[in-house]
C-alpha positions in Angstrom: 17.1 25.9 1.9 17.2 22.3 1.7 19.8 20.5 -0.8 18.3 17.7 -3.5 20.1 15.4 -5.3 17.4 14.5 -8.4 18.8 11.2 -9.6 17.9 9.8 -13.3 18.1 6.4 -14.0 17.5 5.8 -17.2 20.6 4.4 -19.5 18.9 7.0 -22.6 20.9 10.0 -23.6 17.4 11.5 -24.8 15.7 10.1 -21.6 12.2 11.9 -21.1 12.8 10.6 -17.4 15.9 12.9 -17.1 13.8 15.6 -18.8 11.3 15.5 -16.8 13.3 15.7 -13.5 15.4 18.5 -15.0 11.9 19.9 -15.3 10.7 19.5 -12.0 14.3 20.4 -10.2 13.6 23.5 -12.0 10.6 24.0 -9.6 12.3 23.0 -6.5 15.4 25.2 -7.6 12.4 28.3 -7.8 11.1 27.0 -3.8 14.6 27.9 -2.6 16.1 24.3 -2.7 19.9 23.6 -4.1 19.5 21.3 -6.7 22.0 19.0 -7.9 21.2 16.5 -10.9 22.9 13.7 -11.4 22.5 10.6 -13.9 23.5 7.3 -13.1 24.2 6.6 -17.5 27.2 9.3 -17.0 29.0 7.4 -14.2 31.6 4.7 -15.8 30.0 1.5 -16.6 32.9 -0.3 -15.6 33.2 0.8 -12.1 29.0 0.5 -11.6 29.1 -3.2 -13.1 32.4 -4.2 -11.1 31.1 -2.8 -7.8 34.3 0.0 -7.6 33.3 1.8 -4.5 36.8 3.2 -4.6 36.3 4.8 -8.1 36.0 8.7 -7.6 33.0 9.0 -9.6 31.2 6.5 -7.2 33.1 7.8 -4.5 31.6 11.3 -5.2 28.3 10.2 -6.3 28.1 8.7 -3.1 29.0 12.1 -1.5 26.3 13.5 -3.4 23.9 11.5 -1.5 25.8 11.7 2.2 25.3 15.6 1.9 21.7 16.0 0.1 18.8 16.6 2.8 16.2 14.9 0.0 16.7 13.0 -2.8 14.6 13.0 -6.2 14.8 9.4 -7.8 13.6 9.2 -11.5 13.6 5.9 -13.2 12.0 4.5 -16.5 9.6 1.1 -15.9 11.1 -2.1 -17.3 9.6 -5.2 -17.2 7.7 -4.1 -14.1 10.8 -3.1 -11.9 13.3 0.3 -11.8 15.7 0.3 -14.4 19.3 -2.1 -13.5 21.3 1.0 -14.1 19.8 2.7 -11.0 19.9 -0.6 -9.5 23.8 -1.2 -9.9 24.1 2.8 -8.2 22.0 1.8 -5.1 23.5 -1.5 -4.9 27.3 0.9 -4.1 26.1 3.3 -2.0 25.9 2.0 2.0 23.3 0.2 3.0 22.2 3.1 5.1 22.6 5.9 2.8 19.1 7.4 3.0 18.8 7.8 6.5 16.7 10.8 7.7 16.3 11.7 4.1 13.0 12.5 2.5 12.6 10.8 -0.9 10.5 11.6 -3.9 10.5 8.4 -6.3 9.4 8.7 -9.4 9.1 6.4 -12.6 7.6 6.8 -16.5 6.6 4.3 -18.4 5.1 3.1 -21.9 1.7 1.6 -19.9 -0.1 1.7 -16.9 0.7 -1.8 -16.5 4.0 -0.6 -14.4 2.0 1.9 -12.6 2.6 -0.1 -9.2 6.5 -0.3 -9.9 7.0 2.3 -7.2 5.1 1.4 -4.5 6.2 -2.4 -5.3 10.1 -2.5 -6.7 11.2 1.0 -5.9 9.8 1.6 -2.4 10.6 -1.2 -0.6 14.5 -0.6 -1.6 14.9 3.2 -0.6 13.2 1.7 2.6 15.7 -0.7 3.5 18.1 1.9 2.5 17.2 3.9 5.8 14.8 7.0 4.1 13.6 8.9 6.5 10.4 9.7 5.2 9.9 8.4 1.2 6.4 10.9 0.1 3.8 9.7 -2.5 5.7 9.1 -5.4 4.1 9.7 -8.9 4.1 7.3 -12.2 3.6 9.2 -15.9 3.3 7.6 -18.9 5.6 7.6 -21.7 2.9 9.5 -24.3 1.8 12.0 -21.7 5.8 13.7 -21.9 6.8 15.3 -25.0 9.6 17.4 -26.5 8.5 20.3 -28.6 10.4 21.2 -31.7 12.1 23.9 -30.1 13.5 21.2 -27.6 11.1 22.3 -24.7 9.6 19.9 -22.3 5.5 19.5 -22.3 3.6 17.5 -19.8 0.2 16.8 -20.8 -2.2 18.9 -18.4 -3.3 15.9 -16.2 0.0 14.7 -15.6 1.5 17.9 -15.1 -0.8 18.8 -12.4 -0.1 15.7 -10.4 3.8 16.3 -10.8 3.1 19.5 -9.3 1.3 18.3 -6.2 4.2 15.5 -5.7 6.8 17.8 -6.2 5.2 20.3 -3.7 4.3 17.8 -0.9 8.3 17.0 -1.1 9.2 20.8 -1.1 7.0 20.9 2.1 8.5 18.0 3.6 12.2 18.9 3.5 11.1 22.2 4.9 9.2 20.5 7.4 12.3 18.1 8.4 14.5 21.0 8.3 12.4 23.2 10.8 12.2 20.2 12.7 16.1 19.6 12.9 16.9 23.6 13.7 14.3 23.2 16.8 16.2 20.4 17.7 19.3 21.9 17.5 
């Protein structure tokens, strides 16, 4: 059993990017993985935007990412880039804080404009940041997530299906990386 940390961040108390992670770390929690959510919006503001790397919620945020063996990052599109609240988390953590993780980025947004926003904005960063293997992340738009009236999540079919496959080639790989650590010893 491999541990996740599933990172939102959006700033949006009713964020369907935080949904939809709580969704999917719902599936990886059913694969046998310990989940752990967290979103950046809860943190204090004041020690994100003054760069408090001594503040205990950073401090154990930052924990949260030392001991997670894969790491779920979530983040709505604007203006063409990950949202500046997941920005100001990453820019605390250690440079290196990724390494030998495997990393499932994800993003939603209103258009397929921002459909690139992964592979271009988000990717590069978790790169630098020493991720050990960062899977084919998945972009879903805005219109295709939807809370029902009896405050369910539903993910149009289309979209749903793909969240599955990315979501299960992650499962795979931390259970890959983990077999491959044990035969290492």
């Amino acid at each position: 059993m491999a541990t996740v940390l599933s990172v939102s961040g959006s700033p949006s108390a009713t964020s369907r990017t935080a949904r939809l992670l709580r969704h999917l770390d719902r599936r990886l929690t059913a694969q046998g993985h310990e989940v752990i959510p967290l979103d950046v919006r809860t943190l204090p503001a004041e020690a994100l935007l003054g760069a408090d790397v001594r503040h205990p919620a950073i401090a154990e945020a930052t924990a949260l990412f030392a001991r997670s063996d894969g790491v779920v990052i979530g983040t709505p599109v604007y203006k063409a880039a990950y949202s500046g609240l997941l920005k100001s988390l990453l820019d605390l953590l250690p440079q290196y804080a990724l390494t030998g993780k495997t990393v499932l980025p994800l993003a939603t947004g209103g258009t397929t404009a921002h459909v690139l926003a992964i592979d271009y904005a988000l990717r590069p960063v978790l790169s630098s940041m020493g991720a050990g293997h960062i899977v084919q992340g998945w972009f879903t738009l805005d219109k295709d997530i939807a809370v029902t009236e009896d405050g369910k999540l539903s993910v149009a079919p289309g979209a749903a299906e793909a969240l599955v496959h990315v979501v299960d080639q992650f499962s795979a790989a931390l259970d890959g990386r983990r077999t491959l650590l044990a035969a290492a010893g």
